[in-house]
LOGU-751354 format. One record per residue: x, y, z of N, C-alpha, C in turn. Coordinates in steps of 0.2 Angstrom, whole numbers, padded with zeros to 4 digits, always signed. Layout:
<sites>
XYZXYZXYZ/...
</sites>
This chain:
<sites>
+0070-0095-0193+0065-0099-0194+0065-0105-0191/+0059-0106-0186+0060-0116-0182+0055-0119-0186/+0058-0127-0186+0054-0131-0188+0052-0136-0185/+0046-0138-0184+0043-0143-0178+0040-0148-0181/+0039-0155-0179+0035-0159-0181+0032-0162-0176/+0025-0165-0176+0020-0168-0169+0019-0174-0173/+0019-0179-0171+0015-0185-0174+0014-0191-0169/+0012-0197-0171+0010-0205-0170+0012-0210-0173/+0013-0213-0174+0015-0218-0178+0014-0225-0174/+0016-0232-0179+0016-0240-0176+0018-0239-0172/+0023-0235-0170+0028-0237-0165+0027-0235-0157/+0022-0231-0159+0019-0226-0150+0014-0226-0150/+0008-0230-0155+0002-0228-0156-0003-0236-0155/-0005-0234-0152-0012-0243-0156-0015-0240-0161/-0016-0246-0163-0022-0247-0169-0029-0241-0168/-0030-0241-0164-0036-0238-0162-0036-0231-0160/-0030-0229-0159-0028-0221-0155-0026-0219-0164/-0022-0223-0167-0020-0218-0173-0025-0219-0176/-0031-0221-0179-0039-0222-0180-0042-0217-0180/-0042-0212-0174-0044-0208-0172-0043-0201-0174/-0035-0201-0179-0030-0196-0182-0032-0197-0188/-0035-0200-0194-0033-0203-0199-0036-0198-0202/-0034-0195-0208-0036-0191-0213-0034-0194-0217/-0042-0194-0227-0042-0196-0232-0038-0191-0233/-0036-0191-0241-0030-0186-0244-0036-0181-0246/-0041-0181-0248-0045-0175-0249-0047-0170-0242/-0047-0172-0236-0048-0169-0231-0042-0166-0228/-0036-0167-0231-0030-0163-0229-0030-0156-0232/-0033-0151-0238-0031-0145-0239-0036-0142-0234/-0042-0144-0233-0047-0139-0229-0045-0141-0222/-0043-0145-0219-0041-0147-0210-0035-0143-0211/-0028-0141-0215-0024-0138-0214-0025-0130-0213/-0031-0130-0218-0033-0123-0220-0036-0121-0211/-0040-0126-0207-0043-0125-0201-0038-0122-0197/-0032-0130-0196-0028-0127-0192-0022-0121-0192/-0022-0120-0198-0017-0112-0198-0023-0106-0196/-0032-0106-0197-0035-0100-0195-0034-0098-0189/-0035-0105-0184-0033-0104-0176-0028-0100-0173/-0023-0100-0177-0018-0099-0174-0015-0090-0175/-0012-0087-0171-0012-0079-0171-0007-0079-0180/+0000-0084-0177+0004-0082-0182+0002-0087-0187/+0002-0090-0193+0001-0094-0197+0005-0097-0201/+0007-0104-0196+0014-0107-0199+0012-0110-0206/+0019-0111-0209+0019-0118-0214+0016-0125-0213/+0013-0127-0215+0011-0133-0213+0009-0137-0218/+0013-0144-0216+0009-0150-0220+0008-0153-0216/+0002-0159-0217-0001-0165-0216+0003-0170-0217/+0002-0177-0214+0003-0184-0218+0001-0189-0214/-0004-0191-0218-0009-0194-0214-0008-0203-0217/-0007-0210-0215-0007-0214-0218-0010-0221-0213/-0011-0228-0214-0012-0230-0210-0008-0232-0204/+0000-0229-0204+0005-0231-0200+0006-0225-0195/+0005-0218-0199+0008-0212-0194+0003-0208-0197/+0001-0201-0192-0001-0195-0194+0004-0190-0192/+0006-0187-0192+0011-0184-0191+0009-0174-0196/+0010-0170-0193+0011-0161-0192+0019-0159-0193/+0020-0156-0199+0023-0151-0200+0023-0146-0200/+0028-0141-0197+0026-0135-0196+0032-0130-0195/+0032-0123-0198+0038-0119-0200+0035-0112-0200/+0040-0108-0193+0036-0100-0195+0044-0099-0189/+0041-0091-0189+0047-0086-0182+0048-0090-0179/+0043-0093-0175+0043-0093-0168+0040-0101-0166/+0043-0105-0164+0039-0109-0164+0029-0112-0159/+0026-0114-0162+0021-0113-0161+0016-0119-0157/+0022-0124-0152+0021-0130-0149+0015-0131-0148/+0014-0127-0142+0007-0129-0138+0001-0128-0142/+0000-0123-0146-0007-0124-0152-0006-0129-0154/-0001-0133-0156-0002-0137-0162-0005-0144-0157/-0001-0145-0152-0002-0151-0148-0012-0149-0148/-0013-0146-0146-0021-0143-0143-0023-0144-0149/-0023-0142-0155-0027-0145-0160-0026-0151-0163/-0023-0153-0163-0019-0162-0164-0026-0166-0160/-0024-0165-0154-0028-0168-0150-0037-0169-0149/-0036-0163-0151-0045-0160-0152-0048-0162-0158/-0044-0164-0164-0045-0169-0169-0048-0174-0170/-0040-0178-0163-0044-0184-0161-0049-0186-0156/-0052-0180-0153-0055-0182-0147-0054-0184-0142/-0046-0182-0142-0042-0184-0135-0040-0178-0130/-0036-0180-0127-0035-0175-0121-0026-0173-0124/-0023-0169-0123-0016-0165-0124-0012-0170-0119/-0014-0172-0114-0010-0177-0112-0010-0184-0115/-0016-0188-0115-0016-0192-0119-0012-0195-0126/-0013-0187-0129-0008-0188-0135-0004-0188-0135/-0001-0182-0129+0009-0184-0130+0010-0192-0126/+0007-0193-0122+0011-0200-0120+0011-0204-0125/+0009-0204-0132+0008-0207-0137+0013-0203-0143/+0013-0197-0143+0017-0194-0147+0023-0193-0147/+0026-0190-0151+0035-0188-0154+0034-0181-0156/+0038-0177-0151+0040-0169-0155+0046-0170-0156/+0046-0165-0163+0052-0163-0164+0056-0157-0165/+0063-0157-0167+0063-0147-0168+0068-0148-0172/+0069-0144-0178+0072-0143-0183+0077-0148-0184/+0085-0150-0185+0089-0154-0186+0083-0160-0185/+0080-0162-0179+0078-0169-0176+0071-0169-0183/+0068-0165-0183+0061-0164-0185+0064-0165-0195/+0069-0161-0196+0070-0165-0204+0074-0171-0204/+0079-0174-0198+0080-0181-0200+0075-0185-0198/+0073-0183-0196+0062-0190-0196+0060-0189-0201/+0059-0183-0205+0057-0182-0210+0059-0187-0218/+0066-0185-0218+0071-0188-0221+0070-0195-0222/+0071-0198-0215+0071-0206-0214+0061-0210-0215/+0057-0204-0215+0054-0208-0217+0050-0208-0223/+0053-0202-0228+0052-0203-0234+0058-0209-0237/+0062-0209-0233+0066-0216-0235+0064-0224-0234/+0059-0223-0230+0055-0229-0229+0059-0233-0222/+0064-0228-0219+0068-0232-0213+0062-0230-0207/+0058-0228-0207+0053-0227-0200+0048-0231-0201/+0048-0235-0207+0041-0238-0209+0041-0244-0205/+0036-0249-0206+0034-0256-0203+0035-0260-0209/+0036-0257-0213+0039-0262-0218+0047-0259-0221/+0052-0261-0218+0058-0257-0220+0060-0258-0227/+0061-0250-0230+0062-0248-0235+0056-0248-0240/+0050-0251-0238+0043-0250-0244+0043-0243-0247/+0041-0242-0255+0043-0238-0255+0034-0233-0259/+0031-0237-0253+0023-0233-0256+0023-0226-0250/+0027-0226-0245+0028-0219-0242+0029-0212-0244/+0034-0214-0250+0038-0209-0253+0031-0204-0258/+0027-0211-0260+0020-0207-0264+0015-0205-0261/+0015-0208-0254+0009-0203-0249+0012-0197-0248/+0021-0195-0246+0022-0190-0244+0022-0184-0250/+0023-0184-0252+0021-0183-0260+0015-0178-0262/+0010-0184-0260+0004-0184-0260+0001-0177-0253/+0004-0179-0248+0003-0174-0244+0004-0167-0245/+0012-0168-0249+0015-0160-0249+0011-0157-0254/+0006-0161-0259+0003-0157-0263-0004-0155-0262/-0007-0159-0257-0011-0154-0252-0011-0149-0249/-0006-0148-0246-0004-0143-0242-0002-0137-0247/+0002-0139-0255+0003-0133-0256-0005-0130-0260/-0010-0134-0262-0017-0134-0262-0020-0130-0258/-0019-0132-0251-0021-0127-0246-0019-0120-0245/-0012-0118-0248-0009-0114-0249-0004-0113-0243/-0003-0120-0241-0001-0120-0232+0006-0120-0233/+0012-0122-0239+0017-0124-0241+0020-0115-0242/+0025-0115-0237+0029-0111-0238+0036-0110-0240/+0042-0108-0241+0048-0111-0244+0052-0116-0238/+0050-0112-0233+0056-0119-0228+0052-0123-0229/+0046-0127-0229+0044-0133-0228+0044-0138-0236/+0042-0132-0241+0046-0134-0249+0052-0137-0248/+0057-0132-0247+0064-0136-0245+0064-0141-0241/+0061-0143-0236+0063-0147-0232+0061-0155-0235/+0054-0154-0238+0054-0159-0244+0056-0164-0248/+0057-0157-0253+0059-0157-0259+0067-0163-0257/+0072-0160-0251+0077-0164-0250+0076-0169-0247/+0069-0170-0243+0069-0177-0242+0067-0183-0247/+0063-0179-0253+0063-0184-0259+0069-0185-0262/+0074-0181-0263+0080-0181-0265+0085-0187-0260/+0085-0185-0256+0089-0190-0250+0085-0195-0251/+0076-0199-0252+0075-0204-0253+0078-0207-0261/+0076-0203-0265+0080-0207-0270+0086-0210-0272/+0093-0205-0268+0098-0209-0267+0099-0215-0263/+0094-0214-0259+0095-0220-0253+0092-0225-0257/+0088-0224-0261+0086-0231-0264+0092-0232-0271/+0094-0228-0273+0098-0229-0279+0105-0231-0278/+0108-0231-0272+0113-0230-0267+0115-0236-0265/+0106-0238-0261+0110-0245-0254+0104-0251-0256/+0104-0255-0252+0100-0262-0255+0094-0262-0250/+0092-0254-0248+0088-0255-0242+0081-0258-0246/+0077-0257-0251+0072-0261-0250+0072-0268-0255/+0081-0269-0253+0079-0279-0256+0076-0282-0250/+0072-0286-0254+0069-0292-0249+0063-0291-0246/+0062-0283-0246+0055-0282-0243+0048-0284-0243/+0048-0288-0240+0040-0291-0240+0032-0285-0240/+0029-0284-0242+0025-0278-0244+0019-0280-0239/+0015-0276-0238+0010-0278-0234+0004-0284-0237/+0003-0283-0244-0001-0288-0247+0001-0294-0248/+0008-0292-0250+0012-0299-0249+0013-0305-0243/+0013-0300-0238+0012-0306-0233+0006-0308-0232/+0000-0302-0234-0007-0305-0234-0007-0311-0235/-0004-0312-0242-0005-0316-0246-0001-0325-0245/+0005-0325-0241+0010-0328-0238+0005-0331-0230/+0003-0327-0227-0001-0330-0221-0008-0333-0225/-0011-0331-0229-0016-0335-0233-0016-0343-0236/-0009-0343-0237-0006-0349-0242-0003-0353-0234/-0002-0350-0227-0001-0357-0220-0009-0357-0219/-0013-0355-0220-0021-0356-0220-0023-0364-0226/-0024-0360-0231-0026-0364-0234-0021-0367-0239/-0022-0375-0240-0018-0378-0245-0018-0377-0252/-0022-0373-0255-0021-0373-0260-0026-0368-0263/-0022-0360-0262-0025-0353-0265-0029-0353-0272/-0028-0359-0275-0033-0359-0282-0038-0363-0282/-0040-0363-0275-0046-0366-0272-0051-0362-0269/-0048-0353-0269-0053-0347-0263-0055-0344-0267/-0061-0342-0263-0062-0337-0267-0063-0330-0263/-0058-0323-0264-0057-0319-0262-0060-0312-0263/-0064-0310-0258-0066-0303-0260-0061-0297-0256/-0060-0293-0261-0059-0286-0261-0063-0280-0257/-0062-0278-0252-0067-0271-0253-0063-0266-0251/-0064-0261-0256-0061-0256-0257-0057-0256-0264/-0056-0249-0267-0054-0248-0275-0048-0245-0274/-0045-0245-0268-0038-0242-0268-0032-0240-0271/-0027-0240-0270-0019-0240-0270-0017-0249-0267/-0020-0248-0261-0016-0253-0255-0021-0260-0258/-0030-0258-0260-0031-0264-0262-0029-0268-0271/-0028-0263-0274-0024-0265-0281-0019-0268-0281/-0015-0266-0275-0007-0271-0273-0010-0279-0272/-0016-0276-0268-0018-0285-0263-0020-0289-0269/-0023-0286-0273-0027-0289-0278-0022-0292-0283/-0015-0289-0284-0011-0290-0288-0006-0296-0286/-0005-0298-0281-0004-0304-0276-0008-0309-0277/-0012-0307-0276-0018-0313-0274-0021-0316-0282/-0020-0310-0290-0022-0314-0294-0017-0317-0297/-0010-0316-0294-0002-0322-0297-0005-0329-0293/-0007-0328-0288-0010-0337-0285-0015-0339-0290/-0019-0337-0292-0023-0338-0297-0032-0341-0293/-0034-0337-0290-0038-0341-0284-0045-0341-0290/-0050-0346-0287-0054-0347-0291-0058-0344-0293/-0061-0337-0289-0063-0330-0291-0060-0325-0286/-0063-0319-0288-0060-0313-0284-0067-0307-0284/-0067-0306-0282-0075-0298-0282-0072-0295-0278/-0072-0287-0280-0071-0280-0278-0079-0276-0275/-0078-0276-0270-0084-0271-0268-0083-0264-0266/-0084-0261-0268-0083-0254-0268-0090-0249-0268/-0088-0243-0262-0094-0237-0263-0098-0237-0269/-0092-0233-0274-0095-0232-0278-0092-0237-0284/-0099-0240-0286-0096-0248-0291-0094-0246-0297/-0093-0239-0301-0089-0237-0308-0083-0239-0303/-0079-0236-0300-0072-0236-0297-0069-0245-0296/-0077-0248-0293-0073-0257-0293-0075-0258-0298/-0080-0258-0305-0079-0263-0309-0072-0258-0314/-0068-0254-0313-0065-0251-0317-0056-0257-0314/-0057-0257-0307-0053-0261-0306-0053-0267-0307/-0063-0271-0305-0061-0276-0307-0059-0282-0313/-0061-0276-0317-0060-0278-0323-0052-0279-0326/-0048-0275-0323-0042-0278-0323-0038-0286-0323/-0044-0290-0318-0041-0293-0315-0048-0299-0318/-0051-0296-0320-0058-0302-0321-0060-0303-0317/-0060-0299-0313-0067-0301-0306-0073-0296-0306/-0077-0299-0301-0084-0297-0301-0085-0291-0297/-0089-0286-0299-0089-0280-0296-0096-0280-0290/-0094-0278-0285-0099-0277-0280-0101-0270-0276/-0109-0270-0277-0108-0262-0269-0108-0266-0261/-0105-0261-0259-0104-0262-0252-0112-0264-0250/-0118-0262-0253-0122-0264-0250-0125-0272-0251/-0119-0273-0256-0121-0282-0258-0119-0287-0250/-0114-0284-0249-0109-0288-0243-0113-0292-0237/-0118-0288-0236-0122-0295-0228-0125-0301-0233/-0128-0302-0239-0129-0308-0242-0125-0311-0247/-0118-0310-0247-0114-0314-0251-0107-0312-0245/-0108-0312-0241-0099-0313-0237-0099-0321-0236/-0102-0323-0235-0104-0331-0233-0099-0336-0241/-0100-0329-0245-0094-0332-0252-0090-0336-0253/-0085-0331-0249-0077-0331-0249-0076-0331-0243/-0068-0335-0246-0064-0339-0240-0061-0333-0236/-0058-0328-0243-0052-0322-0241-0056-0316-0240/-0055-0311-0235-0058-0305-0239-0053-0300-0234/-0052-0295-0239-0045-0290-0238-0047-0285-0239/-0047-0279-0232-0051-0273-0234-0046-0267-0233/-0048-0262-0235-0046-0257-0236-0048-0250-0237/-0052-0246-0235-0056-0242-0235-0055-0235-0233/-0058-0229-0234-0059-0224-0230-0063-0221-0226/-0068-0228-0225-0072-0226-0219-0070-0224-0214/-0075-0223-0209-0074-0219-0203-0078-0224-0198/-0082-0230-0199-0084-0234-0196-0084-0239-0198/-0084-0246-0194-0081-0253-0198-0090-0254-0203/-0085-0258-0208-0090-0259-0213-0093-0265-0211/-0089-0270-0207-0091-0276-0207-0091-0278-0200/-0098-0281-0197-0099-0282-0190-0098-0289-0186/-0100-0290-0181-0099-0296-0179-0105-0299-0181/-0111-0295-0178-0116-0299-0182-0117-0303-0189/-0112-0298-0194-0113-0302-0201-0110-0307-0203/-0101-0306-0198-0098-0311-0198-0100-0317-0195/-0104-0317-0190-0107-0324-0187-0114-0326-0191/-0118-0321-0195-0119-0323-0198-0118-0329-0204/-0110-0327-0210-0108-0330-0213-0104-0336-0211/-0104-0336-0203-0099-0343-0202-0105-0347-0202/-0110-0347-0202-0118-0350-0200-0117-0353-0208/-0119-0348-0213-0121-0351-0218-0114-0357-0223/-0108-0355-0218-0102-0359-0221-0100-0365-0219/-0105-0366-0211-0105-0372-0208-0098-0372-0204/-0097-0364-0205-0090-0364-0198-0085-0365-0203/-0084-0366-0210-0078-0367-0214-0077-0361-0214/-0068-0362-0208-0064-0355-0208-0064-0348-0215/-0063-0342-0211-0064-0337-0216-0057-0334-0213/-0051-0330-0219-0045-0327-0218-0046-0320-0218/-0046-0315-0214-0047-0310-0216-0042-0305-0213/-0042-0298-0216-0036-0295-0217-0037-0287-0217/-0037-0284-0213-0041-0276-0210-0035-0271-0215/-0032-0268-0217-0028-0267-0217-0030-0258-0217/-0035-0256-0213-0035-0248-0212-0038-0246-0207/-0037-0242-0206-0036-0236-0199-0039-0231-0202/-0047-0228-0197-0049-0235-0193-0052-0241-0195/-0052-0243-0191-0053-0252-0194-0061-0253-0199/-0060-0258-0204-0066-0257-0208-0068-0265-0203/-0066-0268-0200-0067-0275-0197-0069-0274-0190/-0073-0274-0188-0074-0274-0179-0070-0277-0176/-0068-0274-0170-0061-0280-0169-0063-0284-0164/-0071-0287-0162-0073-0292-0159-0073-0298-0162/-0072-0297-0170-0072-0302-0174-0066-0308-0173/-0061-0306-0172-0056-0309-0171-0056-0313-0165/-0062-0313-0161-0062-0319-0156-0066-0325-0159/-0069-0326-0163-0072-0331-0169-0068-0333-0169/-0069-0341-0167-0067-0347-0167-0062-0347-0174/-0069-0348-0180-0068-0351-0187-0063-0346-0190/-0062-0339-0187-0058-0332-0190-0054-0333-0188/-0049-0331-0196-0041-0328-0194-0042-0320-0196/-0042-0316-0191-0041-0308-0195-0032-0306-0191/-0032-0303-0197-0028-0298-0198-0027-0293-0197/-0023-0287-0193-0024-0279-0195-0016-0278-0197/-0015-0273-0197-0009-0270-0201-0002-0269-0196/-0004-0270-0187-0001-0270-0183-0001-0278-0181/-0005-0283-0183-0002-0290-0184+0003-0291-0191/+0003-0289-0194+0007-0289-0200+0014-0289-0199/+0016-0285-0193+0020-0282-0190+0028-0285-0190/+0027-0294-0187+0030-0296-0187+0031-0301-0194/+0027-0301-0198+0027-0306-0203+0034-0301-0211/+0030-0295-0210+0034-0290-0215+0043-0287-0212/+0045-0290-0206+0051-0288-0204+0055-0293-0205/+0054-0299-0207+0057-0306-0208+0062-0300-0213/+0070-0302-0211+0074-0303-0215+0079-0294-0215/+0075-0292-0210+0077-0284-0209+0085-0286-0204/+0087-0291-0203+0092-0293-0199+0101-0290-0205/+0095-0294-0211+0099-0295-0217+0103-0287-0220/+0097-0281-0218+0097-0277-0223+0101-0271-0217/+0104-0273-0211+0107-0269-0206+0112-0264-0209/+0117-0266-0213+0122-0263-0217+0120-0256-0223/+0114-0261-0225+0110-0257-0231+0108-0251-0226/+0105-0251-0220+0102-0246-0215+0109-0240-0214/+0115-0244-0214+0119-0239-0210+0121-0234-0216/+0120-0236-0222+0124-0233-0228+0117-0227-0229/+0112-0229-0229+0106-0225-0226+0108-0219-0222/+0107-0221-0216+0108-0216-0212+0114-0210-0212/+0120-0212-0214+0126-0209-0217+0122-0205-0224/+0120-0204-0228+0115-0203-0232+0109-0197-0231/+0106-0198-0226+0101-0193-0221+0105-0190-0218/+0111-0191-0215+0113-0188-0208+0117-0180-0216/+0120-0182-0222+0122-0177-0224+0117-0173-0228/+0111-0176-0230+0104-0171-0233+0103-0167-0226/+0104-0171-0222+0101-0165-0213+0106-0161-0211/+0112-0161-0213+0116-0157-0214+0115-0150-0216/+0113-0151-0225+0113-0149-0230+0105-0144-0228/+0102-0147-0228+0096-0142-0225+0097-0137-0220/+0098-0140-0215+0103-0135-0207+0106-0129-0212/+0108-0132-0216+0115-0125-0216+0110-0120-0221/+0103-0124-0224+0102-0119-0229+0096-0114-0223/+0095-0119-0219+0090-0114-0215+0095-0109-0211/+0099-0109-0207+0103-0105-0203+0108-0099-0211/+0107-0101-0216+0108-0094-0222+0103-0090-0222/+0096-0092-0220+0089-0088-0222+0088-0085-0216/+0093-0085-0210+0093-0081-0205+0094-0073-0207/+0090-0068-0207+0091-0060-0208+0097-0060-0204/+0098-0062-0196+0105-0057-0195+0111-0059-0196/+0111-0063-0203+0116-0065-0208+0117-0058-0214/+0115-0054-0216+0115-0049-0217+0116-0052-0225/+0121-0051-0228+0123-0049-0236+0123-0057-0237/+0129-0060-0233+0127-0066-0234+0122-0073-0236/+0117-0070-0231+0110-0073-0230+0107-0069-0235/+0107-0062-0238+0101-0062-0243+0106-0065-0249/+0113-0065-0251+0115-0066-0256+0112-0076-0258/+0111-0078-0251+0110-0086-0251+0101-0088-0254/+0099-0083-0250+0091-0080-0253+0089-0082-0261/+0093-0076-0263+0094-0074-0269+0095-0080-0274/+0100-0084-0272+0101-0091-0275+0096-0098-0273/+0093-0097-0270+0087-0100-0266+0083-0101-0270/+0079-0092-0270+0075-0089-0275+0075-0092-0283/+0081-0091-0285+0084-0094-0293+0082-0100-0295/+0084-0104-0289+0085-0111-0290+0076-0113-0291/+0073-0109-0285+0067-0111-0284+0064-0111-0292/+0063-0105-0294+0061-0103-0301+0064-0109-0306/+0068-0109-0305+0072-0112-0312+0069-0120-0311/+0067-0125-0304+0065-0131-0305+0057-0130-0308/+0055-0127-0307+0049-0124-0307+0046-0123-0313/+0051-0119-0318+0051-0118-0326+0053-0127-0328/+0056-0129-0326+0061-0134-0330+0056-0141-0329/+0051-0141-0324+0047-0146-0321+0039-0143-0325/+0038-0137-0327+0034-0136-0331+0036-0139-0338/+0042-0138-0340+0044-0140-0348+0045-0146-0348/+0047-0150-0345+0046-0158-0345+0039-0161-0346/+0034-0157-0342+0027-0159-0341+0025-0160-0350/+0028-0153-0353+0025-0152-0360+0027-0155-0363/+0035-0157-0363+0039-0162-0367+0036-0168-0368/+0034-0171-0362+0031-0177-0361+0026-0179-0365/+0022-0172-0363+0012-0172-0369+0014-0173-0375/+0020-0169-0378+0023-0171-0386+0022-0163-0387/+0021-0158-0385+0021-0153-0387+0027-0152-0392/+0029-0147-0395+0033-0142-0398+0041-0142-0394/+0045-0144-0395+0052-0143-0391+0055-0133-0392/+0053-0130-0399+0056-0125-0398+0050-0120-0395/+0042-0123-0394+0039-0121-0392+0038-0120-0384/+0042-0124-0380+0041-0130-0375+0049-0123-0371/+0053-0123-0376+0060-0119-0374+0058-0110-0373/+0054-0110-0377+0053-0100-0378+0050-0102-0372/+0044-0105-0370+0039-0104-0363+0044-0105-0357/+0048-0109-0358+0052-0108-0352+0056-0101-0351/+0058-0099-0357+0061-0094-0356+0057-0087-0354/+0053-0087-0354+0049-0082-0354+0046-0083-0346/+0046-0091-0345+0041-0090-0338+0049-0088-0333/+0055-0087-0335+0060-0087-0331+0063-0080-0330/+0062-0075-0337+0061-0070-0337+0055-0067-0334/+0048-0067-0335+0045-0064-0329+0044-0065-0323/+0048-0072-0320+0049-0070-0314+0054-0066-0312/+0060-0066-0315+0064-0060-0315+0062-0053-0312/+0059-0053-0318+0059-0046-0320+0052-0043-0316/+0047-0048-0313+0041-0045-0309+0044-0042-0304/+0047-0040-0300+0048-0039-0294+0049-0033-0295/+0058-0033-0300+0058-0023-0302+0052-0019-0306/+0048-0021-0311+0044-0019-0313+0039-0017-0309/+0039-0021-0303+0032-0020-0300+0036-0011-0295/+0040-0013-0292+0044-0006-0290+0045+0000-0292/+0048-0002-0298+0046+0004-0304+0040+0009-0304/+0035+0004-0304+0029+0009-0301+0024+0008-0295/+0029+0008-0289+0027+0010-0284+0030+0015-0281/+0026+0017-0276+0030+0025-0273+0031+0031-0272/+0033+0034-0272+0033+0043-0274+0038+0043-0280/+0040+0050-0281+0043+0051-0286+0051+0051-0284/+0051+0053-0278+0059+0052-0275+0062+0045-0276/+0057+0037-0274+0056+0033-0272+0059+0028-0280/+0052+0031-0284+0055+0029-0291+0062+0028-0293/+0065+0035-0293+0069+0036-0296+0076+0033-0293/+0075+0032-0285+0080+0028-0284+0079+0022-0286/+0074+0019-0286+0073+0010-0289+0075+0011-0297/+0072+0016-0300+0077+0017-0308+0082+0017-0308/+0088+0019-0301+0093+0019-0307+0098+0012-0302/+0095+0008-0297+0097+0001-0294+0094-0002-0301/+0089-0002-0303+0087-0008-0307+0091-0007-0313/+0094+0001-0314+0098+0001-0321+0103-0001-0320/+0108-0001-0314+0114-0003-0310+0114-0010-0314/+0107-0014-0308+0107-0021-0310+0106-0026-0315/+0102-0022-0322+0099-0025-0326+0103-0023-0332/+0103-0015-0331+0106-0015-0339+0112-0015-0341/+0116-0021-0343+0125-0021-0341+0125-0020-0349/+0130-0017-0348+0133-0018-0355+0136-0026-0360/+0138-0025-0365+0142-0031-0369+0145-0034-0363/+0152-0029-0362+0158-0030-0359+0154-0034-0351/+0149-0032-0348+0150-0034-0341+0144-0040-0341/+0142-0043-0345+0138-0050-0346+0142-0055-0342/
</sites>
């Protein structure tokens, strides 16, 4: 089995080229579902789409490079070459230690953040949605969430981390003298803008409005916070408001123009406005930032503001890496077990695979029910029962498949294996 991975990221990408990549979380089961139709053989495949990286997983026989690069590309409306000058391939050991390190928050722009760990997450549940999640990519995962946990329970990788709203908030406050004198709008009902809003209502500013599509979603958050809820179609006659405004969105095209911003410096007599883009593609035109009275933001200016102090946490990185480097071990060895010409070995290793998988599976179902408050003896038998008929689906299904010759061989392997006596339990 090979494992490949394509992606872009801060690190090889502009603002404007990853823009071009960006997938909402609900448009990941059906693009997944697209890109496996194209292709002859139909690999495993995740998504993970965010404002920093878009990045392709992928696991089958054979590996399946050049389709993948040629739909990637065709995504964004670019050329296969344009996007590898910008991209990163990878191939198994390399493709799960990036995977690893960046569910650990070490590939991130803000080192060690730990909102990564819930987009990939997020991802893999897409794709298992899409029905695109196979067992190698499960495993591959599943241990990268586990080697993240350690590394944060482990090492001191995200002390000190300045988050993205936070520094919104920090470059806000060298702006203006005194944040309980702005007033700030919101647009977008987010993740990333509930963090911002959460920053921004500790300064305590003199108001705050949420604009959003759809306005049950802002007044549901801005009521959180006591602020003012708005539709995005209020914005050309009150942006002229507020000093701050911090977007975040899923659009596909910037929400706010030059036009309206030069509008609103008109109406504010040129008293500077702070503003703070922070999605791909941009919700802010990026002519705007040649305005005099404007300070804007994107996510790639932030860049240097959120690694202040990354000097500090070099040790904390190395205990990390030490940490990755033995979950990439630990994967490596389980995929080269799941090699057939490993014979008794490799299916013996299967087998234990297979168990393990089931048995997280029952035990992550019984937790869910513990939690609702269900029945604990009740909560125990469903476990046992959904662990037993995984068992037992396979030979039953045998049993009656086949001719009569065929049968009765599976009858008397299944009695070999199933029906032990006292003594051999």
């Amino acid at each position: 089995m090979a494992v490949w991975a394509l992606g872009i990221n801060h690190q090889t990408a502009p603002l404007d080229l990853r823009g071009r990549f960006a997938f909402a979380l609900d448009q990941l089961p059906p693009t997944l579902q697209r890109f496996r139709a194209g292709l002859a053989q139909q690999p495993e495949a995740t998504l993970l789409s965010t404002c920093n990286r878009t990045e392709i997983y992928c696991a089958a026989e054979q590996v399946a490079l050049e389709p993948t690069i040629h739909w990637l590309a065709q995504t964004g409306s670019v050329s296969p070459q344009q996007l590898l000058h910008h991209a990163y391939v990878l191939h198994d050991d390399a493709a799960a230690r990036h995977a690893f390190r960046v569910a650990s928050g070490l590939d991130s722009m803000v080192l060690g953040e730990p909102q990564i760990l819930g987009q990939m997450k997020d991802a893999v549940r897409a794709a298992e949605q899409a029905g695109a999640l196979g067992r190698t990519l499960h495993q591959l995962f599943q241990r990268s969430f586990a080697v993240a946990k350690q590394v944060r329970s482990s090492t001191a990788i995200g002390a000190h981390s300045i988050s993205m709203t936070a520094a919104a908030v920090r470059l806000a406050g060298q702006l203006f003298e005194d944040l309980r004198q702005i007033r700030v709008l919101f647009i977008g009902a987010g993740e990333m803008i509930e963090l911002a809003a959460t920053h921004f209502a500790a300064k305590q500013p003199l108001s705050m409005a949420i604009a959003n599509r759809t306005l049950e979603r802002g007044e549901k958050l801005a009521s959180r916070f006591g602020a003012e809820a708005l539709r995005l179609s209020d914005l050309p006659g009150r942006l002229h408001e507020f000093d701050a405004v911090i977007s975040c969105t899923a659009s596909t095209l910037p929400l706010i123009g030059l036009g309206a911003v030069e509008r609103a410096l008109k109406q504010r007599r040129h008293r500077p406005m702070f503003m703070v883009d922070l999605a791909v593609p941009r919700d802010i035109e990026a002519e705007v930032k040649q305005l005099d009275d404007v300070y804007l933001y994107t996510v790639d200016d932030l860049a240097s503001v959120v690694q202040n102090g990354k000097d500090h946490r070099q040790a904390a990185v190395a205990q990390a890496e030490a940490i990755i480097d033995s979950g990439v071990q630990g994967f490596m060895h389980w995929l080269q077990q799941r090699d057939p010409t490993l014979g008794v070995v490799g299916l013996i290793c299967q087998l234990q695979a297979q168990a393990e998988d089931w048995r997280a599976l029952e035990i992550e179902r019984a937790r869910k029910r513990l939690a609702r408050g269900e029945d604990t003896e009740a909560v125990l038998q469903a476990l046992a029962r959904g662990l037993t008929q995984k068992m037992l689906h396979g030979p039953l299904a045998e049993l009656h498949a086949g001719d009569e010759h065929t049968r009765a061989a599976t009858a008397e392997a299944v009695s070999r294996l199933f029906l032990r006596g006292p003594g051999r339990l």
